[in-house]
MMTF fields as JSON, N, C-alpha, C and O atoms, coordinates in Angstrom:
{
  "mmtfVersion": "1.0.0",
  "mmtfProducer": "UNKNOWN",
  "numBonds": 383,
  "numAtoms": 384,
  "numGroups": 96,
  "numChains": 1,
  "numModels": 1,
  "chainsPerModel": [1],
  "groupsPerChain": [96],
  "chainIdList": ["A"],
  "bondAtomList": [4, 2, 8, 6, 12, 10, 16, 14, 20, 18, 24, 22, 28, 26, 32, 30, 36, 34, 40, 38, 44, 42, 48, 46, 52, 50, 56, 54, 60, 58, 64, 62, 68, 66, 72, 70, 76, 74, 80, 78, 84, 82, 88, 86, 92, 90, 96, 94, 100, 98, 104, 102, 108, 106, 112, 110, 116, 114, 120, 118, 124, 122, 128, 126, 132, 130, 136, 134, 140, 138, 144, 142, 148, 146, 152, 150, 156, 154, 160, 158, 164, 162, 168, 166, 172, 170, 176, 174, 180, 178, 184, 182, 188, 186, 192, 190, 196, 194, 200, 198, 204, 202, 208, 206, 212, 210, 216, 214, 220, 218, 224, 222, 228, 226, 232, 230, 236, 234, 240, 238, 244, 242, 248, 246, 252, 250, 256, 254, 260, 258, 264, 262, 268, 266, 272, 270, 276, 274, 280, 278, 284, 282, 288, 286, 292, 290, 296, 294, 300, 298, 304, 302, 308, 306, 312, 310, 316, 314, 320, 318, 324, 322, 328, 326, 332, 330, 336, 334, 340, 338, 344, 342, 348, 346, 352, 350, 356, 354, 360, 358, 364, 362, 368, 366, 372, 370, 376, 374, 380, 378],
  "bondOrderList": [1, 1, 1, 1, 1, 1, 1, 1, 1, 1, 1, 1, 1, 1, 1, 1, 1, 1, 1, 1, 1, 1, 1, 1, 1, 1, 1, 1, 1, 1, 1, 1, 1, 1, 1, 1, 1, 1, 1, 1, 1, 1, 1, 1, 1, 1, 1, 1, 1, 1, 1, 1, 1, 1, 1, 1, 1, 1, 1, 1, 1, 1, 1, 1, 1, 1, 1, 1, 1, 1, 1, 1, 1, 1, 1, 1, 1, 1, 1, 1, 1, 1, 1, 1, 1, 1, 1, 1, 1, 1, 1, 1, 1, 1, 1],
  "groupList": [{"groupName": "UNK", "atomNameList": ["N", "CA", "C", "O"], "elementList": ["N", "C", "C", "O"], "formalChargeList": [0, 0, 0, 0], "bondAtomList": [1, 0, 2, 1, 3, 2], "bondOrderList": [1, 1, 2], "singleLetterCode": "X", "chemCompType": "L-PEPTIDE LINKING"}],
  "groupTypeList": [0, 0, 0, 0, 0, 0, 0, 0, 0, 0, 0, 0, 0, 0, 0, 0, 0, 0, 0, 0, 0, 0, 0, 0, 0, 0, 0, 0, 0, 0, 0, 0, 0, 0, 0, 0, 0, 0, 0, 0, 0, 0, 0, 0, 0, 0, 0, 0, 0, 0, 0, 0, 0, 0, 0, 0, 0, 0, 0, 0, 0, 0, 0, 0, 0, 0, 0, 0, 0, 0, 0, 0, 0, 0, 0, 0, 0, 0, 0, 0, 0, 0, 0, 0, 0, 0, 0, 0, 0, 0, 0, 0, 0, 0, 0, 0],
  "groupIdList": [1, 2, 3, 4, 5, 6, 7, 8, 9, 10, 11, 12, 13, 14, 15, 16, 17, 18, 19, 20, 21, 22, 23, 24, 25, 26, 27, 28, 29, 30, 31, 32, 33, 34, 35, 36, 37, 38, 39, 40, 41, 42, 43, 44, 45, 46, 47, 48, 49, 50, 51, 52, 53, 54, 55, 56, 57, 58, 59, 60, 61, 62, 63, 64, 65, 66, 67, 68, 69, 70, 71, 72, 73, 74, 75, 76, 77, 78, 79, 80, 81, 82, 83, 84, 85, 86, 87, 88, 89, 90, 91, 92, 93, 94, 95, 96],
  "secStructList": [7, 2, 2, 2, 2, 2, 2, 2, 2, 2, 2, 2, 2, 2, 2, 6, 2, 2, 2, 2, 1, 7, 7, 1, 1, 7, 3, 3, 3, 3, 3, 3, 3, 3, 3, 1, 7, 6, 2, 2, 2, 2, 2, 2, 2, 2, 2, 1, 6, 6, 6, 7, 7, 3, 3, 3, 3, 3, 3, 7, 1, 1, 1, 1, 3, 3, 3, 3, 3, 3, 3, 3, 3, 7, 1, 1, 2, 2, 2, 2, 2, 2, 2, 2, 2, 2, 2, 2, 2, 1, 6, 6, 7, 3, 3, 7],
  "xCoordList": [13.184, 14.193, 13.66, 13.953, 12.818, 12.441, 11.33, 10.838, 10.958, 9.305, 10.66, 10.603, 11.668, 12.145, 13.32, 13.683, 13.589, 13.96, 13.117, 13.426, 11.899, 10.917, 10.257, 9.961, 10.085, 10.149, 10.998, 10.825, 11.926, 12.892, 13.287, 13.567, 13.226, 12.777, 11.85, 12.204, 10.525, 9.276, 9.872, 10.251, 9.844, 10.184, 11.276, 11.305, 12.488, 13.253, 12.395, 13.04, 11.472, 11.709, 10.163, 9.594, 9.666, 8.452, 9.789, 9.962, 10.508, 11.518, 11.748, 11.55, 12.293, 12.714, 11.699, 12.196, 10.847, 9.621, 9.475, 9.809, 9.056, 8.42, 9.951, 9.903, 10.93, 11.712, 11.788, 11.97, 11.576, 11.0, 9.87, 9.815, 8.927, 7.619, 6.947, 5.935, 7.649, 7.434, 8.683, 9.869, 7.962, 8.858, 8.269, 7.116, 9.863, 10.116, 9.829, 10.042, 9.5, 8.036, 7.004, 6.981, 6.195, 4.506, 3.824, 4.18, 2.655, 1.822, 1.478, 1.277, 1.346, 1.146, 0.09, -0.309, -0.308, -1.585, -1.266, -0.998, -1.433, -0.939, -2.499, -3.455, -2.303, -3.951, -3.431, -2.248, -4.286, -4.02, -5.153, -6.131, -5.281, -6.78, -5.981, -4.794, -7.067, -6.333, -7.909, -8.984, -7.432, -8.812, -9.394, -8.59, -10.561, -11.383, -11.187, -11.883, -10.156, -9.893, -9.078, -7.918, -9.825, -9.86, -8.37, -7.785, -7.409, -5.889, -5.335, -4.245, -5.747, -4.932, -5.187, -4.175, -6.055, -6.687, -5.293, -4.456, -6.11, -4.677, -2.934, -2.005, -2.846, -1.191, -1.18, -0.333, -1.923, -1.298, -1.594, -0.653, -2.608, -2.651, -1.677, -1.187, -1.03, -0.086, 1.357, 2.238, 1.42, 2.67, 2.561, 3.552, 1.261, 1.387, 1.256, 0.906, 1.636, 0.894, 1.545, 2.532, 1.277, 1.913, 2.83, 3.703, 2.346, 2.359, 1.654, 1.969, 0.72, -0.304, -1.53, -2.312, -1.429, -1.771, -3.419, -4.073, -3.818, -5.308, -5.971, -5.873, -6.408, -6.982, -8.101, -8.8, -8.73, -10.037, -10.307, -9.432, -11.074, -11.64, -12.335, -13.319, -12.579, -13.861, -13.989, -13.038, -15.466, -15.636, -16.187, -16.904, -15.745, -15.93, -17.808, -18.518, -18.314, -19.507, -19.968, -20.997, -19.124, -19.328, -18.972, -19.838, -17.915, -17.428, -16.304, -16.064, -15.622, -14.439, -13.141, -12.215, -12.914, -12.014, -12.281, -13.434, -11.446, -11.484, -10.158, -9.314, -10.591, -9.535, -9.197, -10.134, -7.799, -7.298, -6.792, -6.445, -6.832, -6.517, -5.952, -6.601, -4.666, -3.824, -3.05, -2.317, -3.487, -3.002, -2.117, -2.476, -0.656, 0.394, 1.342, 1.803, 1.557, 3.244, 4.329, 4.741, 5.129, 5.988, 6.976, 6.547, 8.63, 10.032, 10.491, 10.966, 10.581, 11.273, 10.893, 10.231, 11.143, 10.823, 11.394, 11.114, 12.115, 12.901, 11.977, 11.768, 11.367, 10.543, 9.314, 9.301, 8.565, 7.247, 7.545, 6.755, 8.809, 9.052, 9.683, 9.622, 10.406, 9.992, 8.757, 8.613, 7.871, 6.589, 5.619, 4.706, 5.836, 5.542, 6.354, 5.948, 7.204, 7.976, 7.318, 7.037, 7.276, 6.739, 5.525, 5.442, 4.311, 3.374, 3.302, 2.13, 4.168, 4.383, 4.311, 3.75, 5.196, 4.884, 3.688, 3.409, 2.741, 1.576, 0.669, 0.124, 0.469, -0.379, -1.707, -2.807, -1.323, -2.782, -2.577, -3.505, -1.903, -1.719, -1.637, -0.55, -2.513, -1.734, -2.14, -3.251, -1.054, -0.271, -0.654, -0.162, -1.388, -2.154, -1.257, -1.507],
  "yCoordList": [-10.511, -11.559, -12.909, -13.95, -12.869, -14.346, -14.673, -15.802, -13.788, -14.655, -15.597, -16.761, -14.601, -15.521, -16.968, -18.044, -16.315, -17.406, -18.68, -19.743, -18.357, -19.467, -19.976, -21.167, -19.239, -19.832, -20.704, -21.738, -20.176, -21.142, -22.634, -23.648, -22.465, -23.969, -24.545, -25.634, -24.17, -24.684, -25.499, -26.67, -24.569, -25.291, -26.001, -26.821, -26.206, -27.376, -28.32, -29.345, -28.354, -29.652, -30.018, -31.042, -29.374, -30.026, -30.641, -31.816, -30.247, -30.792, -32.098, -32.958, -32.414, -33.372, -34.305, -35.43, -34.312, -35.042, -35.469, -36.654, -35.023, -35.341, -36.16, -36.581, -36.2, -36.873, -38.394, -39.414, -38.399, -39.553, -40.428, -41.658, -39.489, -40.414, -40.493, -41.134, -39.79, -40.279, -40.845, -40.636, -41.341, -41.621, -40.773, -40.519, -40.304, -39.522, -39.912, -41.124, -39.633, -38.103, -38.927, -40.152, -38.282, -37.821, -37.354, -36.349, -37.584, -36.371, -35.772, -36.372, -34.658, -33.891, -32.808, -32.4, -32.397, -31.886, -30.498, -30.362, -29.557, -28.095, -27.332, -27.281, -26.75, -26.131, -24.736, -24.495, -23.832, -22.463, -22.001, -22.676, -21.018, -20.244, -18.725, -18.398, -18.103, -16.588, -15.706, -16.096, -14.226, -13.456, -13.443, -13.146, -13.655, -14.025, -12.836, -11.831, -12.95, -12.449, -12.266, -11.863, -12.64, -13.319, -13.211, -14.293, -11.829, -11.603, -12.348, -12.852, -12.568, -13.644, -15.281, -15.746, -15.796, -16.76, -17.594, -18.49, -16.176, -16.539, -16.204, -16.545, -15.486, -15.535, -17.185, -17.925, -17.678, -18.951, -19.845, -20.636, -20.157, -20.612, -20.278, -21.392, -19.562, -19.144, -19.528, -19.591, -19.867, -20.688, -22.102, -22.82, -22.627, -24.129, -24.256, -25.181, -23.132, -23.787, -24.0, -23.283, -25.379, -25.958, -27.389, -28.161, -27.318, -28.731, -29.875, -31.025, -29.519, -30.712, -30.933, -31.881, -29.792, -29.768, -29.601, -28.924, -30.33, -30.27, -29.224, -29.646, -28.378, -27.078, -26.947, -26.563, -27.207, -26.726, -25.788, -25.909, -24.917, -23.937, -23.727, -23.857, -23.276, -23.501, -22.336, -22.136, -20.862, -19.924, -20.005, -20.856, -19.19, -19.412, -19.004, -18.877, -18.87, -19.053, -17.579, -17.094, -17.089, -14.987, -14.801, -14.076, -15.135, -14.89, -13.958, -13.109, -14.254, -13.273, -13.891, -13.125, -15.434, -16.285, -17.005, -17.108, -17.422, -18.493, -19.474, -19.044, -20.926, -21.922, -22.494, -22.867, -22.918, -23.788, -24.718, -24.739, -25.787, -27.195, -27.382, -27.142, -27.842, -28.017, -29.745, -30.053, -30.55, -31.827, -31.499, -30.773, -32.023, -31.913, -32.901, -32.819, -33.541, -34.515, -33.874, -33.178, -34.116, -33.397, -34.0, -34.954, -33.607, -34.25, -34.499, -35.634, -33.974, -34.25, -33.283, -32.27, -33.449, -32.474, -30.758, -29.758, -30.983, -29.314, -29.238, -28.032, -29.82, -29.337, -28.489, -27.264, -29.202, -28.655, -27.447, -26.503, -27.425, -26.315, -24.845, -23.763, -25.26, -24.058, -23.257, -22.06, -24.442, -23.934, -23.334, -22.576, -23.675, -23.06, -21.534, -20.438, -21.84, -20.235, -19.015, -17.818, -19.962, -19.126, -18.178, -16.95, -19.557, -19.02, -18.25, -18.077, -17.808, -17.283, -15.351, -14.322, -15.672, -13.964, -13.625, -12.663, -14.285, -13.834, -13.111, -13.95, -11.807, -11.233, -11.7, -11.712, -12.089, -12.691, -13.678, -14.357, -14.398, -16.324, -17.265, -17.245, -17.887, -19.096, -20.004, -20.276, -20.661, -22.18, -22.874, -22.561, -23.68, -24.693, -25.883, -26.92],
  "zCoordList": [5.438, 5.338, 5.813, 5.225, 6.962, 7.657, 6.436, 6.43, 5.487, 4.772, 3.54, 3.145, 3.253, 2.2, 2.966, 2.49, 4.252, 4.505, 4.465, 3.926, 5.188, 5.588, 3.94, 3.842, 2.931, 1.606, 1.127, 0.484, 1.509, 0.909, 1.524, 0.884, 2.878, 3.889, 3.239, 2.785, 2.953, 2.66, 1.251, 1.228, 0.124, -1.011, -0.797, -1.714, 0.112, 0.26, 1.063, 1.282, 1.461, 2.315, 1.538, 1.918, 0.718, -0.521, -1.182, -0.859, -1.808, -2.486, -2.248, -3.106, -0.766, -0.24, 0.0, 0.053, 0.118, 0.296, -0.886, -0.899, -2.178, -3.354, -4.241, -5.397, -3.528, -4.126, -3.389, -4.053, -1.531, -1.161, -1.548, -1.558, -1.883, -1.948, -3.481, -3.764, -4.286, -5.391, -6.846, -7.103, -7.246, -8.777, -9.856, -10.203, -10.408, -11.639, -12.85, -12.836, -13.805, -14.007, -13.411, -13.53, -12.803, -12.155, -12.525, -13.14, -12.492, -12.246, -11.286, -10.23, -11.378, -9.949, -10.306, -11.397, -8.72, -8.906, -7.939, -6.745, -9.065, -8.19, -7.989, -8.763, -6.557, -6.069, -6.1, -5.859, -6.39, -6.158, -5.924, -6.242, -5.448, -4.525, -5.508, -5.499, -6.219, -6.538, -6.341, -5.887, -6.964, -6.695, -7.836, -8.72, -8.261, -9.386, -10.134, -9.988, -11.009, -12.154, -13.343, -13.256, -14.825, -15.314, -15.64, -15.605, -16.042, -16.303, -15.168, -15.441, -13.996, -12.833, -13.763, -14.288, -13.865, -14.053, -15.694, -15.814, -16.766, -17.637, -17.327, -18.058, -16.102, -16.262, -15.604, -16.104, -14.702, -14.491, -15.499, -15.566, -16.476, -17.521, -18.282, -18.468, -18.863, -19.269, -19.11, -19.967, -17.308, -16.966, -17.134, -17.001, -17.461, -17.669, -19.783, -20.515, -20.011, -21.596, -22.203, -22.371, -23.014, -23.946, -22.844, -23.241, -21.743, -20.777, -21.073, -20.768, -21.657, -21.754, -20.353, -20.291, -19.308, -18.118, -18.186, -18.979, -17.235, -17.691, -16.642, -15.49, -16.711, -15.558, -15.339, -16.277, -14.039, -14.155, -13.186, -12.329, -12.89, -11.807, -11.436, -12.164, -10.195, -9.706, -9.02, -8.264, -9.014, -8.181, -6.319, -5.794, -5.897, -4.847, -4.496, -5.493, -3.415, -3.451, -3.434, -3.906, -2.886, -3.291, -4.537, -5.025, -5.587, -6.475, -6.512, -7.37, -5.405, -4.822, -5.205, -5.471, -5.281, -5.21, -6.459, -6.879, -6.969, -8.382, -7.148, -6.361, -7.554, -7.231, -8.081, -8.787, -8.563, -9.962, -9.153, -7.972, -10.38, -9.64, -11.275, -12.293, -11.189, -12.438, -12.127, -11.188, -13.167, -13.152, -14.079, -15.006, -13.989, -15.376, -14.889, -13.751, -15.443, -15.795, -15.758, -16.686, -14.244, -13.488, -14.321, -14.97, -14.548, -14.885, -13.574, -13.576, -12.431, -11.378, -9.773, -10.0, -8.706, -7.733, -7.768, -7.107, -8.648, -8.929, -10.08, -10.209, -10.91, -12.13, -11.098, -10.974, -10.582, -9.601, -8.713, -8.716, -7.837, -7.385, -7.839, -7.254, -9.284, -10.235, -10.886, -11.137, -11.073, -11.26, -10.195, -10.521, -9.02, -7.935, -7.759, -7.37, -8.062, -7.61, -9.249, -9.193, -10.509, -11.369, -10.765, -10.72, -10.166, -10.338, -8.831, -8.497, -7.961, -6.704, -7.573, -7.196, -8.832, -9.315, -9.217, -8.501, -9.869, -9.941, -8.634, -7.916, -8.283, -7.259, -6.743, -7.294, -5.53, -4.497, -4.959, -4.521, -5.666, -5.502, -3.988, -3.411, -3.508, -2.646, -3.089, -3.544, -2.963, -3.216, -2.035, -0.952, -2.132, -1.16, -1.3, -0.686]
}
């Protein structure tokens, strides 16, 4: 109960922030750290496609970790924190 409470704090108060400090639509730049592999790699590709989002990745120096770094043109602070909670399905994701 406290991890979804404390989720749900977190994504409110990203919320609240990204509605202070920025103007609507953005771009925004989502980081994810996952485990290098390749069905992980496309389900989050998968949640950005047909965004126009530009993705690149990078392996870690063992080859244990893949990191994505996704630039895309946000609609609003509830647009980004849906896409965060999408890509929260995905197994061994963190959201940096």
């Amino acid at each position: 109960m406290d991890q979804d409470k404390n989720t749900t704090e977190f994504y409110e108060r990203l919320r609240n922030q990204l509605k202070e400090d920025t103007e609507w639509p953005s771009p925004y730049l989502f980081k994810f750290i996952i485990p290098a592999e390749l069905e992980k790699i496309a389900e989050i590709r998968a949640i950005f496609d047909g965004s126009g989002a530009e993705i690149t990745t990078r392996d870690s120096t063992k080859g244990t970790y893949t990191s994505v770094s996704i630039k895309v043109m946000m609609e609003s602070p509830d647009a980004v924190v849906e896409k965060y909670l999408e890509v929260s399905n995905v197994e061994g994701v963190i959201s940096l």
